[in-house]
N, C-alpha and C positions, 0 to 999 in steps of 0.2 A: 504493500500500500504506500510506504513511504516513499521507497524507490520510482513508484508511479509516478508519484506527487512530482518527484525529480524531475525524473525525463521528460513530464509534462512542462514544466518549468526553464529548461533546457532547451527545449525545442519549440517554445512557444516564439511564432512569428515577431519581428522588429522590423522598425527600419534599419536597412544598411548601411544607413550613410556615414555612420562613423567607420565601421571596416573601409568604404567606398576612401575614406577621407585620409585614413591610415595607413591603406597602400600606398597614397601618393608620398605621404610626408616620409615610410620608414624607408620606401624603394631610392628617395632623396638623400636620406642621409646614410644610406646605406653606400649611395655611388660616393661620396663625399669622403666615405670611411674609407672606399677600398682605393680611390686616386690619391685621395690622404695621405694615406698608410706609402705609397711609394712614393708623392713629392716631398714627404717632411724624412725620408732616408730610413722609414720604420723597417719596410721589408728589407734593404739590404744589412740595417743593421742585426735582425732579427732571423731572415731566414736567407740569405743569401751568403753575409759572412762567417758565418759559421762553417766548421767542417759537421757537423751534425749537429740536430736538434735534441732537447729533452723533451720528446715526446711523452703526451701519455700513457700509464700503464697499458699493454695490449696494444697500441700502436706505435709501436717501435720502429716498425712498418714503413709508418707514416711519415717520410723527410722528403724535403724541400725539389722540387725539381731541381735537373742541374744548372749551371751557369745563370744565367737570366732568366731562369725560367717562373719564377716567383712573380716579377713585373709580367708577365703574359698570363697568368694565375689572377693576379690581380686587377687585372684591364680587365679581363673576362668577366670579373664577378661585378665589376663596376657597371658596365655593358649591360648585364644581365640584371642589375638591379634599377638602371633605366626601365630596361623594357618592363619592370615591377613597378614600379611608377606611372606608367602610360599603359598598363594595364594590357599589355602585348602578350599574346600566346601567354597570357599569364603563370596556365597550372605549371607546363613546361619549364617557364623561368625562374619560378621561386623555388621549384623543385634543385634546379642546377643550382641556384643561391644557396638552397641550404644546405646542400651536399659540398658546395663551394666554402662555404665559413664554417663546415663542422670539422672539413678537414684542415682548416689553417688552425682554428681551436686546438686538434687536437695532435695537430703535428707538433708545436713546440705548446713550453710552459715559463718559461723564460719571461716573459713579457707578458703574465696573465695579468688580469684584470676580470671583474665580477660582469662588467657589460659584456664580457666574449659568450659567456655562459647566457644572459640574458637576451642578446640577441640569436641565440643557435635555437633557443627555446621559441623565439618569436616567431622568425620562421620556419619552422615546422609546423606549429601553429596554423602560419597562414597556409600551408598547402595543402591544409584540410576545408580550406574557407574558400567562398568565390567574391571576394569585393571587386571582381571583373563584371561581375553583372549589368554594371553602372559607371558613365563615367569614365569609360574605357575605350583603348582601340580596338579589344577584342568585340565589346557590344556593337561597333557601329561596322565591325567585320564582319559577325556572324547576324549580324540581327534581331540577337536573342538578351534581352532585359530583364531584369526584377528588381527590384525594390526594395525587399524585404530578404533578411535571413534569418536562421536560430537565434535565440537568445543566449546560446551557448557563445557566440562570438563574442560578444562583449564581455559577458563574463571571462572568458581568457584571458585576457587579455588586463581587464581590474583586477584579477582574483594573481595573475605574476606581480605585479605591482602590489598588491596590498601582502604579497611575501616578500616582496623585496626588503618593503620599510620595517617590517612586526620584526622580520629576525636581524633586520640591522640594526632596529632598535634593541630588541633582546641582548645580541652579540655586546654591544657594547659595555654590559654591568659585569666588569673586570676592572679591577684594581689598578688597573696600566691606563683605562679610558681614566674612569675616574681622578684619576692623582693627574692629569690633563699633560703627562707624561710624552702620550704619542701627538697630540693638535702643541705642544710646547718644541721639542724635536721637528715637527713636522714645518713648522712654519721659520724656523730659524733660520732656515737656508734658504727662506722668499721674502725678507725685507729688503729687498733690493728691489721688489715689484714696484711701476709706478702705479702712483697715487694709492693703493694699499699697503705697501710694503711695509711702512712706520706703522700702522693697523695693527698689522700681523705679528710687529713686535712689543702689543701691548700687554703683559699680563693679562688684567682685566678683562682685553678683549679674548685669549686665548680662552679667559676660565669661562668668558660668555658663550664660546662657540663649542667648550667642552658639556656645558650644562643642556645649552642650546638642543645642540645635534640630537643627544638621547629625547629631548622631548617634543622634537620634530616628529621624528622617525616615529614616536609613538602614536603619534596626533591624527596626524594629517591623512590619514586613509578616510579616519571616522569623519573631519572636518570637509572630508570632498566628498562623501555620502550623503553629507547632512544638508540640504537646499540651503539652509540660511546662512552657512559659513563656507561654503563651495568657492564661491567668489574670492572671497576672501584668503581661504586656501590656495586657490589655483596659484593665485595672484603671489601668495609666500613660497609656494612650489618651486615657481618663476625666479623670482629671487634668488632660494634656496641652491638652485643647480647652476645658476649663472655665475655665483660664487664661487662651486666647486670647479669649474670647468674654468676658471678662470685660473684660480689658487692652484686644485688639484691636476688639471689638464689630463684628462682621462677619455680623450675623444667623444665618442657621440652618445655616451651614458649618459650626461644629464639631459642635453636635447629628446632623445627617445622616451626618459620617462617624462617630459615635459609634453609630448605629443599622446603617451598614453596617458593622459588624465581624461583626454578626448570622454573616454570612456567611460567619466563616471559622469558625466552630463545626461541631461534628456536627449533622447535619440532627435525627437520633433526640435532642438534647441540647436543640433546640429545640423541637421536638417534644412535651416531657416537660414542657417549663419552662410552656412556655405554651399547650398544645392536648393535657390532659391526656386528655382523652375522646377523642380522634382517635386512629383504628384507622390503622396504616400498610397500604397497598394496594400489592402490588408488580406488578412488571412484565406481568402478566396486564389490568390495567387495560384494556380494551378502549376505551373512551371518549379515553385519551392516546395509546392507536396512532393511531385514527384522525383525530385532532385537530391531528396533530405534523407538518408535513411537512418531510421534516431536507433534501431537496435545493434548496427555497426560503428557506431560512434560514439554511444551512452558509454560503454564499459571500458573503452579504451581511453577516455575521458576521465573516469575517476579513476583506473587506475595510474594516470598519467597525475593527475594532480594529488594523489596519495603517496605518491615517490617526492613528488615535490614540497609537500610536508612532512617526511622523515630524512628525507636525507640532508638537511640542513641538523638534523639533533645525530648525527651518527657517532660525532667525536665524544657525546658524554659519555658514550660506553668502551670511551679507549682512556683509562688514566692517565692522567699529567694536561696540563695546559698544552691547549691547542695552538694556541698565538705561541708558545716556544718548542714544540716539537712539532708543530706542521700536520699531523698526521687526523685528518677531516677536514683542514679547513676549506679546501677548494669547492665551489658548486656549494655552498652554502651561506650565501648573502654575511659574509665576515669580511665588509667593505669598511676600509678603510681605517685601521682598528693600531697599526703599530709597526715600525719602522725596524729593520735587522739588517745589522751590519757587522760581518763575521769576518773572519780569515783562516786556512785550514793549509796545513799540511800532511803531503802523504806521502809514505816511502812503500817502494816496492822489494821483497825479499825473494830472490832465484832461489830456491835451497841448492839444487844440483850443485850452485857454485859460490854459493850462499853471498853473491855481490846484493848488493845495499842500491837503491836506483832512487834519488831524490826523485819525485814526479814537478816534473815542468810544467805546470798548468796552461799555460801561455803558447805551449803547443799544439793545446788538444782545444782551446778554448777561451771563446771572447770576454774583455773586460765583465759583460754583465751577467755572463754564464759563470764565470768565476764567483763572482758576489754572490750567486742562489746555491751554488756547489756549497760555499761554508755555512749557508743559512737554512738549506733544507735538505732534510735527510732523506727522500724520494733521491735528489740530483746527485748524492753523493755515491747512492746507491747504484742508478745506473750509470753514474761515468767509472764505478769501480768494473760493470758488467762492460765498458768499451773497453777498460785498459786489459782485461783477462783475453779479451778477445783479439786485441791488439798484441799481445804478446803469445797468442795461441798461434796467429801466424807467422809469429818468427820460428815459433820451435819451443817456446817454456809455457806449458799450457799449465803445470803447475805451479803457482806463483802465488803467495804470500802480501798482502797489502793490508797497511796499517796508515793510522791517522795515529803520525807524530805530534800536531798543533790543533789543536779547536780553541780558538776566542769568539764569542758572538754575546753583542750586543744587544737588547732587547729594550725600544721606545730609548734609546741612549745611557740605559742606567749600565751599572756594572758588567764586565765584560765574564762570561765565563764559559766552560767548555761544553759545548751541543753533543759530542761524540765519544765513545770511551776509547783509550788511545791502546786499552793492550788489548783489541777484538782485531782478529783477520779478516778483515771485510771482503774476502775475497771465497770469506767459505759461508756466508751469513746469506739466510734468505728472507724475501719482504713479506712482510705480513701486510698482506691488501688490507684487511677488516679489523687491526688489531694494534695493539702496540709492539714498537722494538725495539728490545730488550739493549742494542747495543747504543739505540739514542740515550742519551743522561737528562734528567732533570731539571 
């Protein structure tokens, strides 16, 4: 009965106009991300100068085309997210989009950020949607219109957003936010911004944006729910990411959720703003009966958003802080929480000849690959599985590797050791779902 009540709920007809409105804006800032990403030096610094990526667990697979091949990677998907904007061969295109940005997601890790995660979610999302109906080249190609879609669409789309803020709010009641630790570190190296910069080095202002943050993050879902403080909200939302993206420069994450608020307005409010000639068509639409099918979408629906409320709590069940051993934090909205700056050394042991081999980092790997190597213990793990492999083809597949030096800094306080120095990390395995035992506390 319940689940009736749902599906009923889910799939009760809307207008479109906000999906209609939301392909154009995300298929824009999606082409912005990916020409971006190659004129500001992202991709060569990230996937092109590298000799290898830290990819994700399971795709290992997964590395950089060769030579230039990344700028034609990325022309493509910018290309591709035009045609998502102008609403061309739609399904086609956002399908290639998101097969495009899941595999750069999940080719390195090096350069993560919460919005890679949030936009891979987006679109897949949309390749279940059809905001081509309207508004499109494909409508005035095929000749075929609606108006209206599920009420599941919008809800997607508010229901990613109102997780983004609940556990970034959450995430932040730790000791390191609080004691204003990491917004204190964080900003000390941006008063040199103009006309904030002296801002940023105000106490006062630091403890406001420390207090602030958490009670943003809490707020503002229920406040752009609520008809009489919407406005009002949107309006602070605005604000709110113009700062970050200023300050933090995190590419097209605050813009994207500033377009998905779209969504928590009246569908007829969107409607009016921006699709003034568009007739609303109600639930008589014959074309969205038979388009809609609610018993192949209901279940893959909640079990798709039942992952996306647990897997953000997965690290309470691995002992030790998250923020200093790393192990959950990814894919669970823990934006922007604390700053780590480490240094690591490791020596390799031949037994057969028992020579001692400093590891040269600087051989295998760039300035910023270095940095997440001392800072997180995934990276350290699989550059131990390159150098075994590297040394399996000279001829010493058995080989010895030890972490001589761990200092890591945590939000700038005291520096202390991430690793334990007398573990053979060359015989140690990872615990996907758990903790390891040779990270230290």
């Amino acid at each position: 009965m319940i689940f009736s009540k749902i599906q009923k709920y889910l799939f009760k007809p809307i207008d479109n106009s906000q999906i209609v409105l939301f392909r154009m804006l995300f298929g824009f800032l999606m082409l912005t991300e990916s020409f971006g990403a190659i004129a500001t030096g992202w991709v060569k610094k990230t996937l092109i100068d590298p000799q290898f990526t830290f990819s994700f667990f399971g795709f290992e697979w997964l590395q950089p085309l060769p030579g230039n091949g990344m700028y034609f990677y990325f022309t493509l998907m910018g290309i591709v997210s035009i045609m998502v904007m102008l609403g061309y061969r739609y399904k086609l295109n956002i399908l290639a989009l998101a097969l495009l940005w899941s595999g750069s997601y999940f080719m390195q890790k090096t350069s993560y950020n919460n919005h890679y995660y949030l936009v891979m979610l987006i679109t897949w999302g949309m390749v279940f949607m059809n905001p081509h109906y309207y508004a499109s080249l494909d409508a005035r190609r095929t000749k075929i219109e609606s108006h209206i879609c599920p009420n599941w669409n919008r809800l997607f789309f508010a229901t990613l957003v109102f997780l983004v803020f609940t556990y970034g709010a959450v995430a932040k009641f730790y000791p390191g936010w609080w004691s204003g630790d990491f917004i204190k570190n964080s900003f000390s190296h941006k008063t040199n911004y103009w006309l904030i910069g002296s801002l940023l080095g105000k106490e006062w202002f630091q403890q406001f944006i420390t207090f602030s943050g958490v009670i943003f993050d809490a707020i503002i879902i229920p406040l752009l729910i609520w008809k009489r403080t919407r406005m009002l909200a949107f309006f602070g939302l605005v604000l709110f990411n113009l700062f970050n993206s200023v300050v933090f420069q995190i590419g097209i994450f605050p813009y994207t959720v500033i377009a998905l608020t779209i969504f928590f307005f009246e569908t007829e409010t969107i409607r009016i703003l921006f699709f003034p000639k568009k007739q609303y068509t109600y639930a008589t639409d014959l074309f969205f009966q038979k388009h809609h099918n609610n018993t192949l979408t209901f279940y893959p629906l909640i079990i798709f958003f039942i992952i996306q409320l647990t897997l953000p709590l997965r690290h309470h069940l691995i002992p030790g802080d998250v923020n200093w051993r790393e192990e959950g934090h990814r894919m669970s909205w823990r934006m922007m929480l604390r700053t780590k700056r480490g240094s690591i050394n490791l020596e390799i042991i031949i037994p057969k000849t028992q020579e001692k081999i400093f590891v040269k980092k600087r051989d295998y790997l760039t300035k910023s690959q270095i940095k997440a190597l001392a800072t997180k213990p995934d990276f350290l793990y699989q550059f131990v599985q390159r150098l075994k492999k590297d040394y399996a083809e000279k001829g010493n597949e058995d080989i010895e590797i030890y972490c001589k030096m761990s200092r890591v800094k945590l939000n700038g306080n005291q520096a202390k050791p991430l690793f334990k120095s007398g573990v053979d990390l060359a015989k140690v395995e990872w615990n996907y779902f758990g903790r390891n035992d040779w990270v230290l506390d």
